[in-house]
PAPA-705782 format. One record per residue: residue number from 1; residue in one letter; x, y, z of N, C-alpha, C, CB in turn. Coordinates in pm, 1 decimal, always signed. Glycine has a CB too. Example, Ala and Ser with C-alpha at 12.3 -4.5 7.8 and 13.67 -1.06 7.14 Angstrom:
<rs>
+-----+---+----------+----------+----------+----------+----------+----------+----------+----------+----------+----------+----------+----------+
!   k ! r !     n_c1 !     n_c2 !     n_c3 !    ca_c1 !    ca_c2 !    ca_c3 !     c_c1 !     c_c2 !     c_c3 !    cb_c1 !    cb_c2 !    cb_c3 !
+-----+---+----------+----------+----------+----------+----------+----------+----------+----------+----------+----------+----------+----------+
!   1 ! a !  +1319.0 !   -569.0 !   +780.0 !  +1230.0 !   -450.0 !   +780.0 !  +1320.0 !   -330.0 !   +780.0 !  +1130.8 !   -447.3 !   +904.6 !
!   2 ! s !  +1285.0 !   -225.0 !   +708.0 !  +1367.0 !   -106.0 !   +714.0 !  +1290.0 !     +3.0 !   +787.0 !  +1408.4 !    -59.8 !   +572.5 !
+-----+---+----------+----------+----------+----------+----------+----------+----------+----------+----------+----------+----------+----------+
</rs>
This chain:
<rs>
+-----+---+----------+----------+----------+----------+----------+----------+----------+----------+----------+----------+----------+----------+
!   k ! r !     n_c1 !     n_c2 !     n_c3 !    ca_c1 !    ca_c2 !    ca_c3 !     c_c1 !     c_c2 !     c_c3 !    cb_c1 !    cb_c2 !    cb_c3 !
+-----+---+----------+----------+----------+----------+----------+----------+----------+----------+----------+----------+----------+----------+
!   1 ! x !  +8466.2 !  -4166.5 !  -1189.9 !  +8419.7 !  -4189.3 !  -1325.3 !  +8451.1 !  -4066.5 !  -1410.0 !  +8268.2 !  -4220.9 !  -1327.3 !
!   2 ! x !  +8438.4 !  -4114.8 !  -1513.0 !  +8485.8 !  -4008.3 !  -1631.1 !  +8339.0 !  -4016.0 !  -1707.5 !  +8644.7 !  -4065.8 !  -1745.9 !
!   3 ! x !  +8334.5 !  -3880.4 !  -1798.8 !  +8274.5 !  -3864.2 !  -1872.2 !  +8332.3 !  -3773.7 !  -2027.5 !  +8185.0 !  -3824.8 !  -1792.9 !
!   4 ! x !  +8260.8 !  -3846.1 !  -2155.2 !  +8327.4 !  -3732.7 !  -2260.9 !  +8237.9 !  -3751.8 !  -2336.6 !  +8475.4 !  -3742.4 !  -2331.6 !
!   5 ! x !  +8217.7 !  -3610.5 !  -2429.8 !  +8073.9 !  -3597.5 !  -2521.2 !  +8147.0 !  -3592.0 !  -2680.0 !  +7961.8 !  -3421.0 !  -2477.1 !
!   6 ! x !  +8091.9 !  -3724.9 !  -2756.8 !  +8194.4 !  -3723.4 !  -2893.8 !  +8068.6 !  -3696.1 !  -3024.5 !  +8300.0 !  -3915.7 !  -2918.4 !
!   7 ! x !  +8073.4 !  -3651.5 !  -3079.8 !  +8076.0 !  -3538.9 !  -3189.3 !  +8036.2 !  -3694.8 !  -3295.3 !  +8268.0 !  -3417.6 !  -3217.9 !
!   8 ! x !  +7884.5 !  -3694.4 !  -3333.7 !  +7859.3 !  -3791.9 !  -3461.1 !  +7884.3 !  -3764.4 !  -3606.3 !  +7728.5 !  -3822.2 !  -3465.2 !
!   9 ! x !  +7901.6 !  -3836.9 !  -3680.7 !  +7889.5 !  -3754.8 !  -3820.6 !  +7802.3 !  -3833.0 !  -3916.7 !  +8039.6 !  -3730.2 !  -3895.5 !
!  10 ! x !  +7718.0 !  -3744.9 !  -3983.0 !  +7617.3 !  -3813.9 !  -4096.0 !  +7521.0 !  -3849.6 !  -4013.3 !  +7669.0 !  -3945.9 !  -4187.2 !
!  11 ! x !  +7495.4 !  -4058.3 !  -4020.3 !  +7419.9 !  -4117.8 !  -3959.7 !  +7431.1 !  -4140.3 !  -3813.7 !  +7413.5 !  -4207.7 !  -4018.0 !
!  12 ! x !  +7550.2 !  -4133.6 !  -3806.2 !  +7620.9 !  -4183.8 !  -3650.1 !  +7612.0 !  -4046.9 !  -3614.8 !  +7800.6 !  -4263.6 !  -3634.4 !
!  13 ! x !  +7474.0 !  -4073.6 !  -3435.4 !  +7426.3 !  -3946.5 !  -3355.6 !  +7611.3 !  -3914.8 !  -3317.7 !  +7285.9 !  -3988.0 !  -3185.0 !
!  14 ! x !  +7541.1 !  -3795.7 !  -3229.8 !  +7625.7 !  -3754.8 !  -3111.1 !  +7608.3 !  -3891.2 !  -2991.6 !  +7560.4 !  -3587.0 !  -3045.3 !
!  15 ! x !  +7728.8 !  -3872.9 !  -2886.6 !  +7674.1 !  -3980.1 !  -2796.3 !  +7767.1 !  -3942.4 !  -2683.4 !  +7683.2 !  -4146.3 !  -2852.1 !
!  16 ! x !  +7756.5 !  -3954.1 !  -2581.6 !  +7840.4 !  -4001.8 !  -2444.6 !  +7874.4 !  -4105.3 !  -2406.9 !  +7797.6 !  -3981.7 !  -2346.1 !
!  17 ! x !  +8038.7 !  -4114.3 !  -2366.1 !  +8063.8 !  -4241.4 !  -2309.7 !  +8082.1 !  -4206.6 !  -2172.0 !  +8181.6 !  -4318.3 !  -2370.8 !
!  18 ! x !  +8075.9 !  -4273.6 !  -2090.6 !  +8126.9 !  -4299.9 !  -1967.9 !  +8214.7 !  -4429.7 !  -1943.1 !  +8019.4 !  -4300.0 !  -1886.5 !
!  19 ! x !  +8327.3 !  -4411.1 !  -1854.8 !  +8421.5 !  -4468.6 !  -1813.9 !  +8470.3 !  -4430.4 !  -1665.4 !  +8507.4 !  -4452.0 !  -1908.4 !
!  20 ! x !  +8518.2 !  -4567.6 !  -1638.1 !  +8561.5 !  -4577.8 !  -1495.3 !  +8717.8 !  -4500.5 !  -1458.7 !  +8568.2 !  -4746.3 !  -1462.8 !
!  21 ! x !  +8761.8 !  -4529.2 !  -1317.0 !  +8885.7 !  -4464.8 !  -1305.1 !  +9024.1 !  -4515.0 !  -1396.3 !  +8912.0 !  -4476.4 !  -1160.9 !
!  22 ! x !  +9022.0 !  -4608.5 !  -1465.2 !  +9101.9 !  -4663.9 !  -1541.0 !  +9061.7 !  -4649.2 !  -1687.9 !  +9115.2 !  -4789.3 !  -1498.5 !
!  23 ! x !  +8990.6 !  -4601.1 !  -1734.2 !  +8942.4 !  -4579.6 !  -1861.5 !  +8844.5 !  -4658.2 !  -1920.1 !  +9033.5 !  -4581.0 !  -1936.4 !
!  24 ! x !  +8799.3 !  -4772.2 !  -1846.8 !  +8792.1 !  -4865.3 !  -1939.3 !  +8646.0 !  -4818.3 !  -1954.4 !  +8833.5 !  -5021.6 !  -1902.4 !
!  25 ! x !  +8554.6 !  -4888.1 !  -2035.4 !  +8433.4 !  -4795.1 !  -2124.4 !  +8342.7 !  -4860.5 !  -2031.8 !  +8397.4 !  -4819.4 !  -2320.4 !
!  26 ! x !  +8235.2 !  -4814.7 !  -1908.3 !  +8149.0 !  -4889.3 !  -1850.9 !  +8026.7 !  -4841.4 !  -1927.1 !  +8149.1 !  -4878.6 !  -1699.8 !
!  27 ! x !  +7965.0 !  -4759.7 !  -2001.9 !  +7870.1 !  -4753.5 !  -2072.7 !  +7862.0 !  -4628.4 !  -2146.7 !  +7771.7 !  -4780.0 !  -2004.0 !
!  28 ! x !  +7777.6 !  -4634.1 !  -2264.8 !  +7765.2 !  -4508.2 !  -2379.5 !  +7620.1 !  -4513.3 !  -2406.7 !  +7859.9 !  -4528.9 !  -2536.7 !
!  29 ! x !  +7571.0 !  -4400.2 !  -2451.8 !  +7450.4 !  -4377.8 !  -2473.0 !  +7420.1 !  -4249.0 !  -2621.5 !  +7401.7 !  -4333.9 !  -2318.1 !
!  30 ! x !  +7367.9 !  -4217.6 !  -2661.5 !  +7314.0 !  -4138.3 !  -2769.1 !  +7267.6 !  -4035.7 !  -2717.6 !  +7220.2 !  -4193.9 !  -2847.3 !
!  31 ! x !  +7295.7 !  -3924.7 !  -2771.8 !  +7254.9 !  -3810.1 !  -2650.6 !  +7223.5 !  -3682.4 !  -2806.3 !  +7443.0 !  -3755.0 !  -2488.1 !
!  32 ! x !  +7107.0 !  -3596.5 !  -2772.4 !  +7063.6 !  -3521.4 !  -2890.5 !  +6995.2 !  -3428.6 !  -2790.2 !  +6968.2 !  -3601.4 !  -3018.3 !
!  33 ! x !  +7017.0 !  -3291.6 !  -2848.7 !  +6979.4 !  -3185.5 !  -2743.7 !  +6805.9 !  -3180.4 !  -2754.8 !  +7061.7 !  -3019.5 !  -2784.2 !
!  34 ! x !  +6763.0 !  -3154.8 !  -2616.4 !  +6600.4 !  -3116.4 !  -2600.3 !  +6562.5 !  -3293.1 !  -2572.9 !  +6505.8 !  -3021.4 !  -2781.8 !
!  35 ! x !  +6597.4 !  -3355.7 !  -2579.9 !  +6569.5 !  -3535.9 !  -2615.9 !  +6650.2 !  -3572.9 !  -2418.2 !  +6725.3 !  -3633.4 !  -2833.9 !
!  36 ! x !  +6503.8 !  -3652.0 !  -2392.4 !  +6597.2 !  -3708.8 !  -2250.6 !  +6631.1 !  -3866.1 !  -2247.9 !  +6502.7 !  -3682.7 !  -2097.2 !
!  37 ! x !  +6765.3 !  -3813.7 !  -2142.3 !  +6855.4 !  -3903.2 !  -2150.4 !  +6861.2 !  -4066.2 !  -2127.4 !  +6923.2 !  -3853.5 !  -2084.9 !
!  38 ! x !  +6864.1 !  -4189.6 !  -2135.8 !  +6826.8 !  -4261.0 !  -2118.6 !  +6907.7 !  -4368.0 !  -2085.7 !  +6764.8 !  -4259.0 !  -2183.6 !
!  39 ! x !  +6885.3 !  -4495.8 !  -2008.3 !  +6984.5 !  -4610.3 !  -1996.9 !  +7085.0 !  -4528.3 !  -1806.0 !  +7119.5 !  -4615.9 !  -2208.1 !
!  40 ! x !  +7056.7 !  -4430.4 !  -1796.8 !  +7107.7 !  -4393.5 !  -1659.4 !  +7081.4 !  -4496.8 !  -1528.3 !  +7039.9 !  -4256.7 !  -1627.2 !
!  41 ! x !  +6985.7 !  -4558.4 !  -1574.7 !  +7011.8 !  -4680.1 !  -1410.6 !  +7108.1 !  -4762.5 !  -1413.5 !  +6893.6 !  -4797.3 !  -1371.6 !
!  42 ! x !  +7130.9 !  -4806.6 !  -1555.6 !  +7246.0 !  -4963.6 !  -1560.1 !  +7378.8 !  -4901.4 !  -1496.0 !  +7296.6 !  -5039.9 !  -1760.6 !
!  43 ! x !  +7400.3 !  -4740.1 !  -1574.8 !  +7452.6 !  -4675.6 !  -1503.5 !  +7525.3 !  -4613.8 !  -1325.1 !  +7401.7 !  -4648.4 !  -1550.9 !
!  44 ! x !  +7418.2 !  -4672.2 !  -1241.0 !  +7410.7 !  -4591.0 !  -1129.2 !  +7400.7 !  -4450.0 !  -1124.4 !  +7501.4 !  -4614.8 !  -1066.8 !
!  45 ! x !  +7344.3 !  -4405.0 !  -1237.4 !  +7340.6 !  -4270.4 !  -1240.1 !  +7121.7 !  -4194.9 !  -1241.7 !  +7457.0 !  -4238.1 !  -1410.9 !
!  46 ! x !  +7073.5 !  -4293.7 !  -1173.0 !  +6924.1 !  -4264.2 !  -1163.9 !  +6916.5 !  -4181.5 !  -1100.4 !  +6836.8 !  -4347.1 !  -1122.3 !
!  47 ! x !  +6799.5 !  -4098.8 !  -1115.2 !  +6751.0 !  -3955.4 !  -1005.2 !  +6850.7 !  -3871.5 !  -1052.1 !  +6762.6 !  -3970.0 !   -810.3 !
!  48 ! x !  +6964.2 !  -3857.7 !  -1143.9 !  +7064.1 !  -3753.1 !  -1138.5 !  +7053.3 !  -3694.6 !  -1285.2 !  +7218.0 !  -3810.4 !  -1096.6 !
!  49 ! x !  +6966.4 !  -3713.2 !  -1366.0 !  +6936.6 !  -3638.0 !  -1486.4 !  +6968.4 !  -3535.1 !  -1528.6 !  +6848.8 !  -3621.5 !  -1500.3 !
!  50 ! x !  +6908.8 !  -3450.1 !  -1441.9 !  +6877.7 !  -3289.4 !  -1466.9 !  +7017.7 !  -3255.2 !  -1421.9 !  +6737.2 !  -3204.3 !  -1368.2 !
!  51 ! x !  +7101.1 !  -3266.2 !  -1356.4 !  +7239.0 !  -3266.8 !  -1292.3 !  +7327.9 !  -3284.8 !  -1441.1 !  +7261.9 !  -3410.2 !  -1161.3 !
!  52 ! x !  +7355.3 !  -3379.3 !  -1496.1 !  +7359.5 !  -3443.5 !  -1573.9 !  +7389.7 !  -3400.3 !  -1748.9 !  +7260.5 !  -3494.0 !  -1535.9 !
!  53 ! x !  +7239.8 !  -3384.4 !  -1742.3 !  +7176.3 !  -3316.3 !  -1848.0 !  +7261.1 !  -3156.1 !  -1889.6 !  +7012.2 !  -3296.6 !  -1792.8 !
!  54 ! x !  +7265.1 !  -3117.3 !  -1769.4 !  +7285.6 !  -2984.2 !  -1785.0 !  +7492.5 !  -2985.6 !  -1809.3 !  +7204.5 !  -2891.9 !  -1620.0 !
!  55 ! x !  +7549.7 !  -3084.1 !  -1719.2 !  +7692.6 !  -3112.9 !  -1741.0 !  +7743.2 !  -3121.7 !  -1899.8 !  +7720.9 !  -3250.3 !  -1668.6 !
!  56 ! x !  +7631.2 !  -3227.0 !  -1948.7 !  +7657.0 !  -3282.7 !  -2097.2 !  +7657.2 !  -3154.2 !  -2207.2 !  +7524.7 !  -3400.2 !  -2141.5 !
!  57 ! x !  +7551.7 !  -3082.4 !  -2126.4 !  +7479.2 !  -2963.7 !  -2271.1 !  +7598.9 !  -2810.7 !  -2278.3 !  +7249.3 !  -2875.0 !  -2201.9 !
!  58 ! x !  +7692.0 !  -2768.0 !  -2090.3 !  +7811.9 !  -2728.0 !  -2097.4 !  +7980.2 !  -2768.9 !  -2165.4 !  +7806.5 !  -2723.7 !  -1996.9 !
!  59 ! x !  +7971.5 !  -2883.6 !  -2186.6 !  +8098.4 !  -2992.7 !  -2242.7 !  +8095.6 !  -2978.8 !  -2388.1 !  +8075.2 !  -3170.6 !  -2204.3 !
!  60 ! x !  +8255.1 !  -2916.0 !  -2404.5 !  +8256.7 !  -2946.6 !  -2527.2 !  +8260.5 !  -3044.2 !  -2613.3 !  +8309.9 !  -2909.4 !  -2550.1 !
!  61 ! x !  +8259.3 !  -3086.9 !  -2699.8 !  +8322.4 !  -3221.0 !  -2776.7 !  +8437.2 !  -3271.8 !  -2747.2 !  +8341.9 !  -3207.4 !  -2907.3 !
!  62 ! x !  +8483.0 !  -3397.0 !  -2725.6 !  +8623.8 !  -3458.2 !  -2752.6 !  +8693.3 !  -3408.7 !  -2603.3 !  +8711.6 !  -3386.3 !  -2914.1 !
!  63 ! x !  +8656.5 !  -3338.8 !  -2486.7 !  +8696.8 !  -3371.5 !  -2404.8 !  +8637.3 !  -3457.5 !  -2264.5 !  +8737.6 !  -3282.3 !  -2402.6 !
!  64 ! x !  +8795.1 !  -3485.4 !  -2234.4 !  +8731.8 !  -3618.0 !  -2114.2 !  +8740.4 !  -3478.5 !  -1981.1 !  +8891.8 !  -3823.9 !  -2073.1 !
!  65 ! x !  +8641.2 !  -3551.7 !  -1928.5 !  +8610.6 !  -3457.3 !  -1757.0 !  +8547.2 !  -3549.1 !  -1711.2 !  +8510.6 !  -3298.8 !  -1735.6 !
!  66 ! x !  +8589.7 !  -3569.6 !  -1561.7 !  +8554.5 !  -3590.7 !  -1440.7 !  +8461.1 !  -3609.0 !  -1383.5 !  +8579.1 !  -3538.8 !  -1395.1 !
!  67 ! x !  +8370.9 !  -3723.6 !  -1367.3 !  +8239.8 !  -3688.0 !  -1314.8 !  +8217.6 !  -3684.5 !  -1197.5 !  +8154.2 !  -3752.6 !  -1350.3 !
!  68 ! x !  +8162.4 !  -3555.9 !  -1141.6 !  +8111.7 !  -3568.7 !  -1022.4 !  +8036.4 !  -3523.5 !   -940.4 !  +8161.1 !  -3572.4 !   -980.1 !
!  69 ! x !  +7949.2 !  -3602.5 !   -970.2 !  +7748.1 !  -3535.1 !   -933.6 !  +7696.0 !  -3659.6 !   -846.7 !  +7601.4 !  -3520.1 !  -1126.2 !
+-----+---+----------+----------+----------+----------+----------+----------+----------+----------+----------+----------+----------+----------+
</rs>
């Protein structure tokens, strides 16, 4: 899986998408610093928050990386 953290403007938050090995978009979420993260089970990504959390808050904007936690 992939992960990339894209940059909101105005009304439209910040947010994360996640995507599979082919790109294609398996889920996105709204993501705002100090604020926890949410929608991680539909994901398969439960219990891995704080893991997570801390990946998203190192990542710059606009790039794609690798997930793997």
């Amino acid at each position: 899986m992939y992960i990339i953290k894209v940059k909101g403007k105005k009304k439209i938050p910040n947010y994360i998408q996640i995507r599979d090995d082919n790109f294609t978009l398996i889920g996105y979420f709204s993501y705002r610093e100090g604020r926890p993260l949410r929608s991680l089970d539909k994901l398969g990504l439960e219990g891995k928050e704080e893991q997570l959390l801390e990946l998203i808050e190192s990542m710059p904007f606009g790039k794609l990386q690798k997930l793997e936690i």
